[in-house]
C-alpha angles and dihedrals in degrees: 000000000000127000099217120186121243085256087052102256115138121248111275115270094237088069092073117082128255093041127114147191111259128189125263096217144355124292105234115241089240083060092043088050091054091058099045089045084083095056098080124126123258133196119269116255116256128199130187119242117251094219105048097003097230110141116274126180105234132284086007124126103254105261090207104048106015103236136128124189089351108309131089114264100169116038110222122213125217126250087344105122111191080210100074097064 
């Protein structure tokens, strides 16, 4: 079955599945290194707690102080370092 216009042209051939759009010719490599030039790496953003101001990335638990939104998550234990073991 055929879907025919009224003027009698068959139905365009990207109408039917499993086809897809390809490029006429090649990208340039100065066009393909624009595009890359925004795929560099950034620092990460840092805020301050609000608690004991040392710098935090965002929606993270303080790894100085142990709060998050404003109530303690990790208890922090004084003058014990897990390093010392």
């Amino acid at each position: 079955m055929t879907a025919r216009f009224k003027c009698g042209a068959p139905t365009l051939i990207a109408n039917l599945p499993g086809l897809m759009a390809v490029p006429k010719q090649r990208q340039s490599h100065s066009r393909t290194n624009k595009r890359r030039s925004q795929h560099k790496i950034e620092a990460p953003g840092l805020r301050h707690c609000p608690r004991c101001g040392a710098p935090r990335r965002p929606h993270r638990v303080c790894p100085n102080c142990g709060t998050y939104a404003g109530r303690e998550v990790i208890v922090q234990q004084p003058g014990v370092d897990s390093d010392d073991e």
